[in-house]
Structure formats: structure tokens, C-alpha cells
N, CA and C atoms as a LAMMPS dump frame, in Angstrom:
ITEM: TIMESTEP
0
ITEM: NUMBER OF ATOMS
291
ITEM: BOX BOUNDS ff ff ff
-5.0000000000000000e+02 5.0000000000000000e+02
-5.0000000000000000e+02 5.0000000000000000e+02
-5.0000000000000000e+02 5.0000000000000000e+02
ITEM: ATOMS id mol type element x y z
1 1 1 N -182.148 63.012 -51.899
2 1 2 C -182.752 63.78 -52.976
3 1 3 C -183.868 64.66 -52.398
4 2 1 N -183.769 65.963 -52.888
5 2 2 C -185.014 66.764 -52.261
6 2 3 C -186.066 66.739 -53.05
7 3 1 N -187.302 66.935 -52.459
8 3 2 C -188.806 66.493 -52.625
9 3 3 C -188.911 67.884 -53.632
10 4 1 N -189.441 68.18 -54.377
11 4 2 C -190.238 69.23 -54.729
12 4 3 C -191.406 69.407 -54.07
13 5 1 N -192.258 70.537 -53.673
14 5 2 C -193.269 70.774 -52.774
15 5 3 C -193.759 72.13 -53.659
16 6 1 N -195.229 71.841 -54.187
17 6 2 C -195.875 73.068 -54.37
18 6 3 C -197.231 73.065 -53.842
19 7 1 N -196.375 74.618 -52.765
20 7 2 C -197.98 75.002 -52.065
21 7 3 C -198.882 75.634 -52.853
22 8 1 N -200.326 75.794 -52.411
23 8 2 C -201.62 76.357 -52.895
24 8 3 C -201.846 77.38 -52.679
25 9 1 N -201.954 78.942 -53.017
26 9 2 C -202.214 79.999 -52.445
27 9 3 C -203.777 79.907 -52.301
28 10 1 N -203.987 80.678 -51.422
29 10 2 C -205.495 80.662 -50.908
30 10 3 C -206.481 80.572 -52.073
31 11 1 N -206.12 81.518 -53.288
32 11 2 C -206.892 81.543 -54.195
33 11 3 C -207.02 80.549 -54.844
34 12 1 N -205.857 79.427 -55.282
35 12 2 C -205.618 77.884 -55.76
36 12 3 C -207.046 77.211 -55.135
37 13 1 N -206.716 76.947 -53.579
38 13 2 C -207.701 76.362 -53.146
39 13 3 C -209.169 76.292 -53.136
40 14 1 N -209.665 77.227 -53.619
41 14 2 C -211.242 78.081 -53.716
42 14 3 C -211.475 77.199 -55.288
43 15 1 N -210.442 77.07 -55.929
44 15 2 C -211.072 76.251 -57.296
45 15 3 C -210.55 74.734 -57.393
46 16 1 N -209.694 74.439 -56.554
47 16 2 C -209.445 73.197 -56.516
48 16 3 C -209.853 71.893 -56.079
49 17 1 N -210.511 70.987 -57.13
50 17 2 C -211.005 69.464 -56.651
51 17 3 C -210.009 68.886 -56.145
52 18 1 N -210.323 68.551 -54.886
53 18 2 C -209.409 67.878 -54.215
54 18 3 C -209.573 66.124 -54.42
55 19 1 N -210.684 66.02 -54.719
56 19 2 C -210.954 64.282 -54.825
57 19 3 C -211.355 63.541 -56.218
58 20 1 N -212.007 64.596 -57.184
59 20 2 C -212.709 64.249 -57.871
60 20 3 C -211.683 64.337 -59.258
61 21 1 N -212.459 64.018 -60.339
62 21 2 C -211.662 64.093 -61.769
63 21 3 C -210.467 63.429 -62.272
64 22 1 N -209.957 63.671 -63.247
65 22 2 C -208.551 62.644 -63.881
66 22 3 C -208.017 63.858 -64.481
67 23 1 N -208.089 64.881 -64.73
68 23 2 C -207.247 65.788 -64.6
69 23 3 C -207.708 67.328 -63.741
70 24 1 N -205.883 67.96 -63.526
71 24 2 C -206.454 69.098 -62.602
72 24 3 C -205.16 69.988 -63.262
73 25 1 N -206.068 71.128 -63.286
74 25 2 C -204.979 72.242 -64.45
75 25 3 C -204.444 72.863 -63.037
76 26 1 N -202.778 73.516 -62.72
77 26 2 C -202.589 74.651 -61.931
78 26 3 C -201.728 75.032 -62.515
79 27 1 N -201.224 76.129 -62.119
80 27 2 C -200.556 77.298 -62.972
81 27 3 C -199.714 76.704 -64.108
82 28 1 N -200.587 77.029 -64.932
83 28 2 C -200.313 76.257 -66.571
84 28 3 C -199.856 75.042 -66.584
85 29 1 N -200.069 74.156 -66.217
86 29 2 C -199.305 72.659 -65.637
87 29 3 C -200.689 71.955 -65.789
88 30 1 N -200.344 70.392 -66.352
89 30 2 C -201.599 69.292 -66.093
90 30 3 C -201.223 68.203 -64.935
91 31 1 N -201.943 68.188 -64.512
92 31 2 C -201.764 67.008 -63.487
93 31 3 C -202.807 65.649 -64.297
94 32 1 N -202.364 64.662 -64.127
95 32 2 C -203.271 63.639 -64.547
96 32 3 C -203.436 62.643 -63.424
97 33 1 N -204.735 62.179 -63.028
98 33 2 C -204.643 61.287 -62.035
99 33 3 C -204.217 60.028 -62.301
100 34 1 N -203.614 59.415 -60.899
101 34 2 C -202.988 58.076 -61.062
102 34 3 C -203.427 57.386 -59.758
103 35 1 N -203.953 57.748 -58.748
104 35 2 C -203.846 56.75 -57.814
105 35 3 C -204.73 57.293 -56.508
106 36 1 N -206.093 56.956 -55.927
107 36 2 C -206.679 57.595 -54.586
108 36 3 C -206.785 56.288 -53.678
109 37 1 N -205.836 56.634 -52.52
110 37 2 C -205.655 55.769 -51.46
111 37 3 C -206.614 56.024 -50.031
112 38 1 N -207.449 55.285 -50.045
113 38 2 C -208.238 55.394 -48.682
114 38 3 C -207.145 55.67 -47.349
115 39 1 N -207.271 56.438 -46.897
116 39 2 C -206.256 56.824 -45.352
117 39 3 C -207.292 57.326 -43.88
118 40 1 N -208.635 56.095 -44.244
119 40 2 C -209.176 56.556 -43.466
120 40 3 C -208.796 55.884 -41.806
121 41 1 N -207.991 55.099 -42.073
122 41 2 C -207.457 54.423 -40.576
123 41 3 C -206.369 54.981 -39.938
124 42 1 N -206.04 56.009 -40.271
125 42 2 C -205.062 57.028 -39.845
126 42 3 C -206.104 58.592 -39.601
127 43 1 N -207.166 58.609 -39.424
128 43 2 C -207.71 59.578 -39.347
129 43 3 C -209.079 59.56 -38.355
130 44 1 N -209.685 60.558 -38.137
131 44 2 C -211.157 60.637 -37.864
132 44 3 C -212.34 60.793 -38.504
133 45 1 N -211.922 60.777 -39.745
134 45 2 C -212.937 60.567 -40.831
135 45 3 C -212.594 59.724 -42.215
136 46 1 N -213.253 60.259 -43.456
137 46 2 C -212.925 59.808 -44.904
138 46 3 C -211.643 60.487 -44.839
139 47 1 N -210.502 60.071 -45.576
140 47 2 C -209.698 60.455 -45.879
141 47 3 C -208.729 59.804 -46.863
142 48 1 N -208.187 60.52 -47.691
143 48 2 C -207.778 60.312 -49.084
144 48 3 C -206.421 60.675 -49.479
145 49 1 N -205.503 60.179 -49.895
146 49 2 C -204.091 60.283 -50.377
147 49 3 C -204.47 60.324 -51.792
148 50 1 N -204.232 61.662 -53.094
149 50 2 C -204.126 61.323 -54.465
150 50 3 C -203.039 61.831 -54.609
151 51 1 N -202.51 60.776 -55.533
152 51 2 C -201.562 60.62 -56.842
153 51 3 C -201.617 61.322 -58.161
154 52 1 N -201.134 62.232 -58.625
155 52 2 C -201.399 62.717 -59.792
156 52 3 C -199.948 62.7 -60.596
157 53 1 N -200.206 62.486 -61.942
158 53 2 C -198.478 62.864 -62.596
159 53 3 C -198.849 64.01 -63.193
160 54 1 N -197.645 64.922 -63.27
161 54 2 C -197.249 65.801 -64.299
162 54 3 C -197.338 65.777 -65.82
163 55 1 N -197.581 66.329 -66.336
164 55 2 C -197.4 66.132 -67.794
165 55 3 C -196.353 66.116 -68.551
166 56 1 N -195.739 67.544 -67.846
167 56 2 C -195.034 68.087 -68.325
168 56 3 C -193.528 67.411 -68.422
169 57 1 N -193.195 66.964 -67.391
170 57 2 C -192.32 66.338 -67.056
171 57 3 C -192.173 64.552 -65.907
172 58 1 N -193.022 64.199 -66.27
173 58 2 C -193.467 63.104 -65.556
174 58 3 C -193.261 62.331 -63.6
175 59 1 N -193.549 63.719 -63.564
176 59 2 C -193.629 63.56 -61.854
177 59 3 C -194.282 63.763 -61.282
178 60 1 N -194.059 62.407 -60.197
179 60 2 C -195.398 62.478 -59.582
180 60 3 C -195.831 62.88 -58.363
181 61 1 N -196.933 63.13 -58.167
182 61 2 C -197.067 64.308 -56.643
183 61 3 C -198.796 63.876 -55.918
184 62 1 N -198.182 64.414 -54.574
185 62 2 C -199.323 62.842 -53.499
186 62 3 C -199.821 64.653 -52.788
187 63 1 N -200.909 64.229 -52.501
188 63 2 C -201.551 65.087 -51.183
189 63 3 C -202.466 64.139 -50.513
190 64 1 N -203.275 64.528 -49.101
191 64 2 C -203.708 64.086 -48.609
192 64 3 C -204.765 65.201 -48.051
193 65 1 N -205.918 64.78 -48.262
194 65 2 C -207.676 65.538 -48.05
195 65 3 C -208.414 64.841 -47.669
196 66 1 N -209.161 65.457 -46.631
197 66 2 C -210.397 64.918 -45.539
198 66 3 C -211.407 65.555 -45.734
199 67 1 N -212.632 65.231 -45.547
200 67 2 C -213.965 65.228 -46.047
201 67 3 C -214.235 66.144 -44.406
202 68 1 N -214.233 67.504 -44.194
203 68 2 C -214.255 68.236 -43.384
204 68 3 C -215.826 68.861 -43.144
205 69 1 N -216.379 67.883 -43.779
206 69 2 C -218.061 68.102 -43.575
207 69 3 C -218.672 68.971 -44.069
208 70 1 N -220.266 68.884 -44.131
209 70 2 C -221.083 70.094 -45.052
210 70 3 C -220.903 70.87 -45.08
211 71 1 N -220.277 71.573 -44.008
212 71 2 C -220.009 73.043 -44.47
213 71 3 C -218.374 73.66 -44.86
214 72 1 N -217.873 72.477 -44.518
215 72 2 C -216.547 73.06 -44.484
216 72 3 C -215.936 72.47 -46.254
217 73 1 N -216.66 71.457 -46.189
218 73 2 C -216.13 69.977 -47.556
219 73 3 C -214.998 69.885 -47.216
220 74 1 N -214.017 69.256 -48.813
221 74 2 C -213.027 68.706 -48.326
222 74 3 C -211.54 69.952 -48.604
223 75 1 N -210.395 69.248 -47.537
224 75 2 C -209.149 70.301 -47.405
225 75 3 C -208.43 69.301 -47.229
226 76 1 N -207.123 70.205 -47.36
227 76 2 C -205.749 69.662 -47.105
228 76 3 C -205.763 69.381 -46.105
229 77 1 N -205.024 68.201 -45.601
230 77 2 C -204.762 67.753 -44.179
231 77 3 C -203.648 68.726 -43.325
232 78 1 N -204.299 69.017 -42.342
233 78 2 C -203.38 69.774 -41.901
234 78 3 C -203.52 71.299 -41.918
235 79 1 N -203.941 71.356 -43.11
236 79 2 C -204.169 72.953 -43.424
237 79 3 C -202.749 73.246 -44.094
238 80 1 N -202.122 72.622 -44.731
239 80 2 C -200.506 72.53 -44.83
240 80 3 C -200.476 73.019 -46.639
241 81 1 N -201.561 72.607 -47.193
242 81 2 C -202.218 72.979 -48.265
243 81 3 C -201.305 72.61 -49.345
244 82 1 N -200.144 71.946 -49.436
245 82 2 C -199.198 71.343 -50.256
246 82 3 C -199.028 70.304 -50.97
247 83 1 N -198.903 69.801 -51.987
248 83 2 C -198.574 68.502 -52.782
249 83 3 C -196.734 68.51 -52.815
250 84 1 N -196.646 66.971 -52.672
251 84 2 C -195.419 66.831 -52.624
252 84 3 C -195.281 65.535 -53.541
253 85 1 N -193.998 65.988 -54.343
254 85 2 C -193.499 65.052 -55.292
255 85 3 C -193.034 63.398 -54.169
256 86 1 N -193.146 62.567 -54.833
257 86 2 C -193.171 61.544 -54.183
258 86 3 C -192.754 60.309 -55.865
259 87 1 N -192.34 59.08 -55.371
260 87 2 C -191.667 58.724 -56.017
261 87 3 C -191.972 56.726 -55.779
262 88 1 N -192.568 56.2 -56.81
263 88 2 C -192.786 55.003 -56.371
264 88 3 C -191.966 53.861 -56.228
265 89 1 N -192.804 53.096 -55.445
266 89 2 C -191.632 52.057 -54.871
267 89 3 C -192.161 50.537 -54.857
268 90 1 N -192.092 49.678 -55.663
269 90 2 C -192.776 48.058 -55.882
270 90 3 C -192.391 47.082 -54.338
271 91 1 N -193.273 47.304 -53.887
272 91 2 C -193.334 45.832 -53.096
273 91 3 C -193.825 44.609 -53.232
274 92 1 N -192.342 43.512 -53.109
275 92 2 C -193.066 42.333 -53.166
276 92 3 C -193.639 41.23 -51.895
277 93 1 N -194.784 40.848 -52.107
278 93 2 C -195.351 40.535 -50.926
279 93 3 C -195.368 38.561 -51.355
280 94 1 N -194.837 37.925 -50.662
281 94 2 C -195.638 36.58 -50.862
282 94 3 C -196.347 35.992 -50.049
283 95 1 N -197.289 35.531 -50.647
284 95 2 C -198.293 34.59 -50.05
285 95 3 C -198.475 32.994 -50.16
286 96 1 N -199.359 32.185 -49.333
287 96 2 C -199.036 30.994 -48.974
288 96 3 C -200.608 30.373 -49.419
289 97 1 N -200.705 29.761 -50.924
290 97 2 C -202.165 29.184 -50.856
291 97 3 C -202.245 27.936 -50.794
């Protein structure tokens, strides 16, 4: 199954919270937040995986942003500047008490 992927044009990015809030408007579309995953052990700094769903149609879409410091704040990893639909998956884990 192919991913849906919507990139950010430069201008997107100049207004876009990358970390903050429970919802984020882009081109006429709501995103609602669902999920910020610490990914700082895969990185050299803070770094963050969010989850947001669609409204519109209930799908859900992951990016990943690093805290690129005072002057820079935070960006897309990579510079890749994209959210990608992504699709969840239950793991069961057992444990021994």
C-alpha cells in the first residue's frame, strides 16, 4: 500500500508548530494531535516524532523535528520537510511479575 506524503512549501514552514498544540490547520485540512514520541536516542539532540489525525478523513500522519537551537528552533529532520501517513500497529508485550 502506498504512503501518502505531504510536503511543506517553504512558506508552510515559516507558520508551522512543529511541537506544540492539539490542532494544526494546512491547506484547509485539520490535523488533530494524537501522539509525541521522544526520538531523542536516535539523534544528537531533543527530538520528536508527532502523530496527528486528519479530520477529514481519519488518517493518520507522523513527522519527525529537532530542536535545532536558538537561532535556528525547531525543523524537519532532514530538511525533508514532509509528513507521512503512517498507520498503527498494537504490540503485545508480556511480562513476568
Amino acid at each position: 500500500m502506498k504512503k501518502e506524503k505531504i510536503k511543506l512549501s517553504e512558506e508552510e514552514l515559516e507558520d508551522f508548530d512543529f511541537t506544540g498544540g492539539s490542532v494544526w490547520e494546512l491547506r484547509d485540512e485539520t490535523y488533530n494531535f494524537v501522539e509525541k514520541i521522544r526520538t531523542d536516542q536516535h539523534s544528537d539532540g531533543p527530538s520528536w516524532d508527532i502523530v496527528v489525525k486528519r479530520k477529514s478523513d481519519g488518517k493518520l500522519f507522523k513527522w519527525n523535528c529537532w530542536d535545532a537551537g536558538d537561532h535556528n528552533g525547531y525543523i524537519m529532520q532532514g530538511g525533508d520537510n514532509y509528513m507521512e501517513e503512517v498507520f498503527p500497529e498494537t504490540i503485545t508485550k508480556t511480562i513476568y511479575k
